[in-house]
N, C-alpha and C positions, 0 to 999 in steps of 0.2 A: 639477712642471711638467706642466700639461693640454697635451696634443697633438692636433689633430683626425685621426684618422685617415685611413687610405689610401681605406677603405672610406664612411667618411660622406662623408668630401670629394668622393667621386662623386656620393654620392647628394645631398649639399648643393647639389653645382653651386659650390665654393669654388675656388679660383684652389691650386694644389699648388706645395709649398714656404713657405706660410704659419702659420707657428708664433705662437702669443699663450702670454708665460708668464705664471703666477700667483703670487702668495704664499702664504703657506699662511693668513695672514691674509683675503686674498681671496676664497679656496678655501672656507674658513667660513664667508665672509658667501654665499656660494652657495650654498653645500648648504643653510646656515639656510633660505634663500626657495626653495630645490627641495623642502625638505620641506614645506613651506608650499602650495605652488603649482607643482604638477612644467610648468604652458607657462604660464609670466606672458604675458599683455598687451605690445605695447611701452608703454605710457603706465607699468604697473606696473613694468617693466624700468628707464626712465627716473627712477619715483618711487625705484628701490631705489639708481640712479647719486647723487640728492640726498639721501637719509638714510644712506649709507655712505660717508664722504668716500675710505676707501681706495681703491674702487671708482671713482675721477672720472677716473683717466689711463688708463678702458680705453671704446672705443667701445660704443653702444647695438649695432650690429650682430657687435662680437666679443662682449660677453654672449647674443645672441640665437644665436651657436656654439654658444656653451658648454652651453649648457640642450635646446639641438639632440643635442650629442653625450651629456650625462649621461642625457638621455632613451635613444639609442642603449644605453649602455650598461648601465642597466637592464634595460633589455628584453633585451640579450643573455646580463646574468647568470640574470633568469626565466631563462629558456629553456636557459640553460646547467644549468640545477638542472634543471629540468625533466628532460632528456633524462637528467642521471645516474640520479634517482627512477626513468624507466623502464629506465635501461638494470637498473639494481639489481631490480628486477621481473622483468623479463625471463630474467636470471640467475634468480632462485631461482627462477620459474616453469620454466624450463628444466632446472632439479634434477630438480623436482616429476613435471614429464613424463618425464624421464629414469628418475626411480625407478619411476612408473607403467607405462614400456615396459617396464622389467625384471621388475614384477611379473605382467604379461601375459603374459610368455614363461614364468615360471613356470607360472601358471594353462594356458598351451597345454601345454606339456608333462606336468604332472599331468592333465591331461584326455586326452590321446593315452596317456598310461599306462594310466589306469582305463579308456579303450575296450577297448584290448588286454587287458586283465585279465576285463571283461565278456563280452567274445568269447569268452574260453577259457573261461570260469564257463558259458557258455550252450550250448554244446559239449557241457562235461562233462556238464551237467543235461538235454541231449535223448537221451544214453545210458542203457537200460533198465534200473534200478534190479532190483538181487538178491533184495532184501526191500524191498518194501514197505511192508509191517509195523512194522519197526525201522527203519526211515533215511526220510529227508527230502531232497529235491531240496537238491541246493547252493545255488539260488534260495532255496530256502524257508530253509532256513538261515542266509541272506546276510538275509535280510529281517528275523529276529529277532534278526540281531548291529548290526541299524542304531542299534535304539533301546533301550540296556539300562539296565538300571535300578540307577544309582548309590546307594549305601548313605548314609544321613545323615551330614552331615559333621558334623569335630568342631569347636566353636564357643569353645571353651579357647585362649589365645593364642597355644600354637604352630599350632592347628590353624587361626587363623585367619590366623596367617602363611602357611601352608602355602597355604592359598585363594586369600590375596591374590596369592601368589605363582603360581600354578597361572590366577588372573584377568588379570596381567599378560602370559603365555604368550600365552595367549587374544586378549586382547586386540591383542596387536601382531601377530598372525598375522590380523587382518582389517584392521587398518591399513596394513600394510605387505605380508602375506602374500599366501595366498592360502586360507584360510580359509572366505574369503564370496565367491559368483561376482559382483562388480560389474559395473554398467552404465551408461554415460552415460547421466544425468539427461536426460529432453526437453527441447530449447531451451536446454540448459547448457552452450554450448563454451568451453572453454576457451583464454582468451587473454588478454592483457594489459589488456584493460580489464572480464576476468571480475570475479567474488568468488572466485573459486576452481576445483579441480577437484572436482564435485559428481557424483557416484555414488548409487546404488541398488539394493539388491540383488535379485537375482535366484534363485528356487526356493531359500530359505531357508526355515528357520522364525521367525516371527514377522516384523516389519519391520524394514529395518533399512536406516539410512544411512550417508555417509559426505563428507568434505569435508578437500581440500586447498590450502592458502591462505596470505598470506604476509598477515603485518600488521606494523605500524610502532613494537611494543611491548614490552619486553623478556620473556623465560619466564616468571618468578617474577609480573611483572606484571599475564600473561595467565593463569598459574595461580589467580592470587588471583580474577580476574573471574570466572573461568570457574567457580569454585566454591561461588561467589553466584549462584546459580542463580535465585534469586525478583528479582534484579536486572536478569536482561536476557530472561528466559523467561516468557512473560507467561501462560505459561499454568500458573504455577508457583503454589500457593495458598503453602505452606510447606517451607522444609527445617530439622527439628533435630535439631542433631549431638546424640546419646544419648550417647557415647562414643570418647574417643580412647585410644589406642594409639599408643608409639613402640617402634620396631624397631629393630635393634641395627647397622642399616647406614645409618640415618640418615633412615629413610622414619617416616609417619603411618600409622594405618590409625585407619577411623572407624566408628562405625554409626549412620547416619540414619533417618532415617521423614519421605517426602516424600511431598507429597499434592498431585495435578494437577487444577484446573475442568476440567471436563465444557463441549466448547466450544458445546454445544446443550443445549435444556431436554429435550430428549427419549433422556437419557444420563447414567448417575450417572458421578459423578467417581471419577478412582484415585487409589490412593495405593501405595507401594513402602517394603519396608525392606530397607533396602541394606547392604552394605560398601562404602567408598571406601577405595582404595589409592594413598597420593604415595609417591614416590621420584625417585633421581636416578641415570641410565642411567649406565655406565660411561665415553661418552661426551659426556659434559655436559647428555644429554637429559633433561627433564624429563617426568615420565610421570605424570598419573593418569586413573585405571581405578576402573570399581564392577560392582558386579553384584547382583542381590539374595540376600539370606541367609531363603530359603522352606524350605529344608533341613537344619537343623542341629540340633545336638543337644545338650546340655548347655552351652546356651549361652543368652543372651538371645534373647528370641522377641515381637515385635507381634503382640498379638493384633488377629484382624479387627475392624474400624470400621466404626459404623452409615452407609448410604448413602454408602459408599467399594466399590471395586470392587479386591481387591488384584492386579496386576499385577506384572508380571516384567520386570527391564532381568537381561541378557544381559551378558557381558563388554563392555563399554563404555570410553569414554574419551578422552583427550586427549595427545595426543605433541605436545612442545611442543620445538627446539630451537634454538639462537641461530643466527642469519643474517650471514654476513659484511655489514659496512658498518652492524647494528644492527639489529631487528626481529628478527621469528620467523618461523619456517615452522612450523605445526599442521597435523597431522591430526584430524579428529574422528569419532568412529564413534560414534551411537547404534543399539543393538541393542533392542528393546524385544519382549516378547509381551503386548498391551492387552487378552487376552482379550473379544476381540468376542462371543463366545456371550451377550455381557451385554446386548447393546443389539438392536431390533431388526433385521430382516434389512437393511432401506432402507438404513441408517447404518451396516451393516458395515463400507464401503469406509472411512471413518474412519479405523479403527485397522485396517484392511487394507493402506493404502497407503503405500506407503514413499515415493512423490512426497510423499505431505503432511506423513510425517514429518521429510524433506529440509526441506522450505520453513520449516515451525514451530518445528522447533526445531535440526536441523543449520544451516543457512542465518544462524537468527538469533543463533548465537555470533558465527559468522562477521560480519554484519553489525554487530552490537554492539561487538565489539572495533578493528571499522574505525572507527565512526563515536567510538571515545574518542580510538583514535589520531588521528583525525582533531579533534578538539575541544583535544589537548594541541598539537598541532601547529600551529595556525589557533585561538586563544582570541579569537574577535571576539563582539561584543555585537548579537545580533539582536530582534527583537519587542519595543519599546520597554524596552530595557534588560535582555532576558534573555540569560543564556546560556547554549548551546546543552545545556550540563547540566542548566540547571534546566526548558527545554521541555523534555528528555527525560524528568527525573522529573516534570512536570505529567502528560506522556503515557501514565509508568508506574503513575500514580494514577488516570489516566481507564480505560486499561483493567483493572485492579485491579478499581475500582470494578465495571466493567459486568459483568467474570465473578463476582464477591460477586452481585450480580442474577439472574446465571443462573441459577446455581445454588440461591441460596436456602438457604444451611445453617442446619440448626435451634440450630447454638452460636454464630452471631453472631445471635440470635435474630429468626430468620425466622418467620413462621408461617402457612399455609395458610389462606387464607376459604373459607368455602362455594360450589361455584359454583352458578352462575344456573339450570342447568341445558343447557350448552353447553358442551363442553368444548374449547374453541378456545384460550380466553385463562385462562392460571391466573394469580389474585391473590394475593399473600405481602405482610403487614405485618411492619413491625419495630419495634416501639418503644423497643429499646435505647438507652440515651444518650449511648454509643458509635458509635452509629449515624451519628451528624451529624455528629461530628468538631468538636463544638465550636459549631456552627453558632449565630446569634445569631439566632433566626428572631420578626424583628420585622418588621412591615409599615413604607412608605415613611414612613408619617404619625406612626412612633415605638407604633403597638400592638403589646405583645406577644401573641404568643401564647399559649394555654395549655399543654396538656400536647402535646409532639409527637412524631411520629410519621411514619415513612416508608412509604410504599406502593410496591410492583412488581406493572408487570403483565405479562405476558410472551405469548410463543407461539412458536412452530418453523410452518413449514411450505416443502413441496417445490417448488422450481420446475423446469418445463422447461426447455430448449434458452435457457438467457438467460445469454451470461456472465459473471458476477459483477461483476469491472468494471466492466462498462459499465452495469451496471444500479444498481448503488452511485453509478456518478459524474453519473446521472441524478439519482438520491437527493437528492447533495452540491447538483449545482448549479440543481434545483429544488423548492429546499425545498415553497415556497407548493404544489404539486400534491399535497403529503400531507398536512402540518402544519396546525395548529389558531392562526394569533396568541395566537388567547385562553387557551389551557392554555401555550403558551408565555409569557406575561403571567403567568400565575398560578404559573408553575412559578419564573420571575424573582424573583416577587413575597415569595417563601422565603425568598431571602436577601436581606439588610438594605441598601437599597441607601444609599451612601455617596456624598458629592461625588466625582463622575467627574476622574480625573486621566491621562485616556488622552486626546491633543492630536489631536479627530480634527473634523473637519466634520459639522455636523449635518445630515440631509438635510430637516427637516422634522419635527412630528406625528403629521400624517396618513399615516403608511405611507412605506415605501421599505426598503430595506436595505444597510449595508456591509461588505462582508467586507474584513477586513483580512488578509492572510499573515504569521503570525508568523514560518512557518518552513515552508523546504520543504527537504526532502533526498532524493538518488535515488542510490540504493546500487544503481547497476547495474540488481538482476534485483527492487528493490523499491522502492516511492514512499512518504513519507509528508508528511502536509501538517500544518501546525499552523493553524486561522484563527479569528480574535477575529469574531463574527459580531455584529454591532450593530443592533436593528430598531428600527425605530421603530414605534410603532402609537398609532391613534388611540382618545383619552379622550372620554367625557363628563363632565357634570360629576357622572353617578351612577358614577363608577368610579375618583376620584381616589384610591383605596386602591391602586391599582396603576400601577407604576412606568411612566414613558413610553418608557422606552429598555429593550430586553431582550441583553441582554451574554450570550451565548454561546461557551464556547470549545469548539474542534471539531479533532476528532481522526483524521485520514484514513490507513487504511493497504493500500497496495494495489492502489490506486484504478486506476493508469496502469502494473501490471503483466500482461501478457497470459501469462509464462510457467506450465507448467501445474501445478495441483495450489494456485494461489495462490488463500488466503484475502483476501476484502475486508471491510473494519470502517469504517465510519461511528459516530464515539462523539460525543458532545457534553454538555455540563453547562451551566444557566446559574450564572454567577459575579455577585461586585458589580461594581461597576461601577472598584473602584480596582484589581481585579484581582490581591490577593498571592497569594505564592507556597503559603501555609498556607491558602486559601480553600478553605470544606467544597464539595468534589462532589459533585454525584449524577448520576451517568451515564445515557445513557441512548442509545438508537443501533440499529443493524444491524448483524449478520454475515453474511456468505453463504459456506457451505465448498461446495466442488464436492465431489461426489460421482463419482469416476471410475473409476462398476462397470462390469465385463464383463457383467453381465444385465441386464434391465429388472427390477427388481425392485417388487412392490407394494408400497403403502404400509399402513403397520399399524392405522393409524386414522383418525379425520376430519382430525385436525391435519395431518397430514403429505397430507392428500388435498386440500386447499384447492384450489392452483394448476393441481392436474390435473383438476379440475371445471370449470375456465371454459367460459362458453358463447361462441362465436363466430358473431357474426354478427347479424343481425336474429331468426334463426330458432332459433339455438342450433345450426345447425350445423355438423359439422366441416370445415376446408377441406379441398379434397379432393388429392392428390397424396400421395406419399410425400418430404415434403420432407425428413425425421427423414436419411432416406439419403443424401441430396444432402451433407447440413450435418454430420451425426455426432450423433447423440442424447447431448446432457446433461444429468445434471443435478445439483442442487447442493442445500443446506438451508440458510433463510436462518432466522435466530434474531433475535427483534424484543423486547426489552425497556425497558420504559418506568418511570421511578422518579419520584415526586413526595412531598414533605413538606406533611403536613396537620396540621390541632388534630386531635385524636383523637375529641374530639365528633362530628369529619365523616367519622367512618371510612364509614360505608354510604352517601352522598353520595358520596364521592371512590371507591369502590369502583365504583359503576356507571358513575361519568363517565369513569374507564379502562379500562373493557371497553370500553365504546363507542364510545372514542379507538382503541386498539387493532384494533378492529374492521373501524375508518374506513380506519386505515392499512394495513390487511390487503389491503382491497378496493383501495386506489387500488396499492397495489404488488404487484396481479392483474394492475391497468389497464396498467400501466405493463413489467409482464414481459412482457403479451400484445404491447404493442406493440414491444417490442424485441426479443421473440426471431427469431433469423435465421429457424430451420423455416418460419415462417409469413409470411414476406417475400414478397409476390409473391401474395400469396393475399388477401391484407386491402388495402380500400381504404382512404388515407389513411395507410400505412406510409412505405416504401422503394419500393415500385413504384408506376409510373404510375399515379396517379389516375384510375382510369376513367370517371368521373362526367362527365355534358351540361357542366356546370360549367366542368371540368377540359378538356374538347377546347376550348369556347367559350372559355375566356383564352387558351389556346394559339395558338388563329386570330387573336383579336386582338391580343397579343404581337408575333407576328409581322407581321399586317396595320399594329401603329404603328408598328415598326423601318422598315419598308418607305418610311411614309409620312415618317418626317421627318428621316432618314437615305442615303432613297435608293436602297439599296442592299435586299438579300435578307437575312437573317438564318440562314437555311437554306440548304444547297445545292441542293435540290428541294422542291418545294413543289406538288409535280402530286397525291399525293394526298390521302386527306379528311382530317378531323378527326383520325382515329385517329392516321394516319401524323404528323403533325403534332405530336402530343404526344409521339408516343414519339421523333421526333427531337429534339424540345425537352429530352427529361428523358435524353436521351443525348447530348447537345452536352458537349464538351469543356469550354468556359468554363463557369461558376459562373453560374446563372442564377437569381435573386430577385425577387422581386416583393412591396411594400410599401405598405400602406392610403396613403389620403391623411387622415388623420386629426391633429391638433395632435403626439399622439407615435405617430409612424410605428411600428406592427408588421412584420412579415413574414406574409405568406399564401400564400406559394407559393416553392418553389425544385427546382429540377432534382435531379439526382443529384448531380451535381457541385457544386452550390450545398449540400448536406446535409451532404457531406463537408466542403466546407471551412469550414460554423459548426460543424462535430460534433455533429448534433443530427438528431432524425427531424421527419418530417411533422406529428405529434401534438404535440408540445414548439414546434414555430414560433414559434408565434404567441405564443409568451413569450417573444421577443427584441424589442427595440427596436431601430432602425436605427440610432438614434447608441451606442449599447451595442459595437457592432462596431468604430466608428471609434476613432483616437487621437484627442488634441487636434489635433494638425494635420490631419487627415481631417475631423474634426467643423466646424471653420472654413474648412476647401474647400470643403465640402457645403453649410453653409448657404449660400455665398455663391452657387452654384452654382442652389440652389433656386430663384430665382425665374427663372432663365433655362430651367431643366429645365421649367414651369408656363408660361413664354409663348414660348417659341422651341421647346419640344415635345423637345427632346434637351439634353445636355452629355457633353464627354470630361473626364473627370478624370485627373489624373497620377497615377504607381503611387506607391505607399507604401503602410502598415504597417494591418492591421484587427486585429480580435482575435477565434477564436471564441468559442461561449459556455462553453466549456470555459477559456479564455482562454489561447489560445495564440496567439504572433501569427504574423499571416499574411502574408507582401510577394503584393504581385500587381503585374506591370508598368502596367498603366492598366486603368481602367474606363470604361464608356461607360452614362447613364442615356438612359431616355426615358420620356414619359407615355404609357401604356396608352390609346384610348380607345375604348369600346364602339360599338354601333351606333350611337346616337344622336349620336356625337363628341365624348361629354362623358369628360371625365376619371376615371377606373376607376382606376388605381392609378400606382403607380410599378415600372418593371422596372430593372434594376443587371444589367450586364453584365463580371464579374472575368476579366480575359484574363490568363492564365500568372501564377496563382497558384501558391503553395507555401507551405508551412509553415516556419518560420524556424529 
């Protein structure tokens, strides 16, 4: 029996005490067409009363109940689930902080000990020593018992029980103890819509992090991920187990040799030989722990590898244990010492910084194992028939690939060109056959190639005060201010292109672009974007060797994360055009890491000197102020690496056409940092601040002078003084103020403060928007109709609804008001848009 309840029947507005019962026959032919159509139509309600005769003895208006309340009670089961999901959060989050207070108190109390123990140590050691000669200040004594020097251990199977076992101590004494002095992560509070409780330690040796977090996975589950380290660690080149070991209480112990990319070209990579220790806690906790084995002795020993850097992980690991109601709660500690004395001073912060370490690799357990729980939990089918496991290993191959580039290792045979005599851009060929993955590298027209061969070309260099984000999501979303068509054509032209089976609208030939979103996901405290980038470019009929459509897939990580210490990656590969899952990559992209030193440190050569050689200005001079102070001095090193497949005949051809490409893009992402970093906001015209230019006052007066004239009304509050004042009320007006050519496709040429923020874009980038680019569909057909009364009646009000910026987020704004600009002479100058009470959606 369905009953409308106490609670819809109010909200329905139904007459109380009216009961409609069901069959269960009837009940079926319902739910059939609720799964079908959860708000039929009445004409469809009516079709379903004539093709279900059960259904004839109940009214069109008690079926239009029924679908009323089944809809209610959907949404109250969502919701019911909902709330238990978080209260289930909440609970082990509340564990989580409960164990974290109690491990505080410890750490207070062990610190208020060692004061009072210092105190009395410092006491004793300001009393006048008897001899001299023969004794040492208690100080001085306290100072040589800090760091003493343990004997090589034994590497024989009790003894490396003995370790593992002595590594587990260790280990849960910085996960749990108090061991290591933790400290909340910048911008990492925890709470229920955190990733977790993320820490960082403080006056240790070497780096080290930490993360506590609740996921939706069983222990064994997460042990198994977590162990596959080259699976969710992208900066993982290799791990192989050398050797297991079983222990006689039911645990493994192993010995690996794992080797890490080096995440810049200006820094050899490491590598580590470890012990890993599983077992299973007295309390059903599952534990594994590693540390490296640099100290042992009658035992198996790595010896060091050529352009490896050996490195030290510290008691480490992962406390993993069951969760009432299902999932787990983990701890993760990475302890590492990267021996920075390896790389120069610039890039110490690197492997100095325990934020970066948090983010890269504490952080991306964490985020990995969400986003599987999340993928077994939710298995839907996104980006024309993927799913969300096979974009994440497209993603795991795209960044693979691009650290294989960076690095350049001489065993997948990379090999060093001569340079030019400019050491900016280094060249590495590879003519492995390995290399291609199989690659079928025939031209459109069916020629093959001859003997092939891949080229990179690379470079590192520093930027100032630009946040990585923002200057990456510059990058992303304008390609054309860097990019080359033609080397993107050519780079297309690599792989074999096939009849296109992607169902997408062509824009044309001659030029345009589509980006399609495969997939976006946003884990809290990180963004990443999956997008099929479709160009089109135009042919002659001397270039039909090359494909008209260029298929790019592109790989964003980052991008819309502001938390600190975060790396951003732009990766992209052109693909064919049918798009499988086994198509060969070759990556190629940006990195930008921040650099988050306590010194200014200098740069060690040219490369890393690029960005901080810009000349500014007409004169090369510097702006003047100390804006560094205002804003906080950063900086960061961006890593640019470009990969292209050639006949090999064309090696010294293709060798100079990518330095040169390289080069290009060097310079325009000078152009592009100068213009977006905050320091110099305010200082440069045609940024962020007011325009100062005859130009810039002269629209401003007349802005306002045509609001005036066909409006009526003032568009400013005061208007008494000159030019200057003028503009800078204009570019400090609350509303969204834009101004747009009168040209067949409307640009933008001008927008206030407030108009910048809400496309997301600076001064310089404008005039790459188009005005219907902004609009929805319904916006773009209010507009045009709109248009020829804006052109003879000299204004229009528009109703509020939805824009987009070029970032493309959409935007509601309650109404807008246009009007035609018109200069002295009364002739029509542009178009001004006025966005009153906007907001981001």
């Amino acid at each position: 029996m369905m009953a409308v309840t106490s609670s819809c029947k109010d909200k329905l507005g139904m007459d109380s005490g009216k009961y409609v019962r069901y069959t269960p026959e009837q009940v079926e032919a319902l739910e059939r067409l609720y799964h079908e159509c959860p708000k039929p139509s009445s004409l469809r309600r009516q079709q379903l009363i004539r093709e279900c005769p059960i259904l004839s003895n109940i009214e069109p208006k008690q079926i239009k109940v029924w679908f009323q309340n089944r809809r209610c009670r959907e949404k109250q089961r969502k919701e019911s689930s909902r709330l238990q999901a978080v209260n289930r959060k909440l609970t082990a989050m509340n564990k989580l902080l409960m164990e974290e207070n109690d491990r505080l108190q410890k750490q207070v109390s062990q610190l208020v000990y060692e004061n009072s123990f210092f105190r009395q140590q410092t006491q004793t050691a300001a009393l006048p020593a008897t001899d001299n000669n023969s004794c040492e200040s208690v100080v001085t004594s306290g100072q040589h018992n800090l760091t003493p020097q343990r004997p090589p251990r034994d590497a024989s199977p009790a003894g490396l029980l003995s370790l593992a076992e002595e590594t587990l101590t260790e280990f849960l004494s910085k996960a749990t103890g108090t061991a290591v002095e933790w400290v909340q992560m910048p911008g990492m509070k925890p709470g229920p819509d955190s990733i977790g409780i993320i820490a960082i330690s403080h006056g240790c040796s070497g780096v080290a992090s930490r993360a506590c977090g609740l996921v939706g996975l069983e222990p064994t589950r997460v042990a198994e991920i977590l162990k596959d380290r080259p699976s969710w660690f992208r900066d993982c080149r290799t791990v192989d187990v050398l050797n297991v070991m079983s222990t006689g209480t039911g645990g493994t112990i192993e010995l690996l040799y794992m080797q890490l990319y080096a995440p810049t070209t200006l820094a050899p990579a490491r590598d580590f030989w470890l012990m890993r220790y599983t077992s299973v806690m007295e309390d059903g906790s599952l534990v594994v722990c590693e540390r490296s084995l640099n100290n042992t002795q009658n035992g198996p020993s790595m010896p060091p590898v050529q352009t490896f850097v050996r490195a030290d992980i510290l008691p480490s690991g992962y406390l993993i244990r069951p969760c009432e109601g299902g999932g787990s709660i983990i701890h993760i500690v990475d302890h590492m010492d990267l021996e920075p004395w390896s790389v120069p001073e610039v890039l110490r912060p690197l492997y100095e910084s325990s934020t970066l370490l948090s983010q890269r690799t504490t952080m991306a357990a964490l985020r990995h194992l969400r986003q599987i729980s999340q993928e077994i939990s939710h298995p839907t089918v996104t980006g024309w028939g993927r799913r969300p496991a096979a974009l994440r290993a497209l993603g795991q191959r795209l960044s693979k690939g691009f650290n294989e580039a960076v690095n350049g290792f001489t065993d997948e045979g990379w090999s060093m060109l001569e340079s030019d005599g400019i050491d900016d851009v280094t060249i590495l060929v590879n003519s492995s056959p390995s290399k291609l993955m199989g690659a079928n590298l025939s031209y459109a027209n069916g020629f093959p190639s001859m003997s092939s061969a891949v080229l990179c070309a690379k470079a590192s260099m520093l930027l100032q005060n630009v946040p990585p984000s923002i200057l990456l999501r510059f990058l992303r979303e304008h390609r054309s201010e860097w990019a080359d068509s033609g080397i993107d054509a050519y780079s297309a032209a690599a792989v074999k292109a096939g009849p296109c089976s992607i169902p997408v609208t062509r824009t044309g030939s001659f030029g345009g672009q589509i980006i399609l979103p495969l997939a976006h996901t946003i884990e809290h405290e990180e963004a990443s974007d999956f997008f099929l980038i479709i160009s089109s470019i135009s042919r002659t009929p001397h270039d039909m060797i090359m494909p008209g459509d260029i298929f790019l897939l592109q790989l964003c990580n980052g991008v819309d994360d502001n938390a600190v210490g975060t790396c951003a990656e732009l990766m992209f590969a052109p693909i064919d055009a049918s798009f499988a899952d086994d198509a060969p990559l070759l990556p190629s992209g940006f990195r930008i890491i921040p650099l988050d030193s306590k010194s200014d440190a200098s740069s060690p050569n040219r490369t890393l000197d690029l960005a901080s050689t810009l000349e500014v200005g007409p004169a090369g001079s510097r702006p003047t102020g100390d804006h560094s102070k205002s804003s906080g001095s950063t900086k960061s090193v961006m890593t640019i690496a470009f990969q292209f497949a050639f006949e090999i005949h064309l090696q010294e051809n293709i060798a100079a056409m990518a330095r040169q490409y390289v080069r290009s893009i060097i310079s325009s992402v000078q152009r592009v940092a100068l213009a977006l970093s905050p320091s110099r906001i305010g200082s440069l015209p045609g940024l962020r601040s007011p325009p100062g230019t005859p130009e810039a006052h002269t629209l401003a007066r007349w802005i306002c002078q045509s609001y005036r004239f066909f409006l009526g009304v003032e568009l400013l509050k005061s208007v008494s003084g000159g030019s200057e004042s003028i503009l800078k009320e204009i570019w400090d007006h609350l509303d969204a103020l834009m101004c747009c050519s009168l040209k067949a496709l409307p640009v933008f040429t001008f927008a206030n403060e407030a108009g910048l923020d809400m496309l997301e874009t600076t001064l310089v980038a404008l005039q790459d928007i188009t005005l219907e680019k902004i609009f929805d569909d319904n916006g773009r057909k209010a507009l045009f109709s709109e248009l020829p009364q804006i052109m003879q009646q000299g204004f229009a009000c528009l109703q509020g609804g939805i824009c987009l910026s070029s970032m493309g987020r959409p935007i509601s704004y309650e109404r807008a008001v246009a009007w035609k600009v018109l200069n002295e002479e009364e002739d029509a100058h542009c178009i001004c848009f006025m966005f009153i009470n906007w907001s981001f959606v």
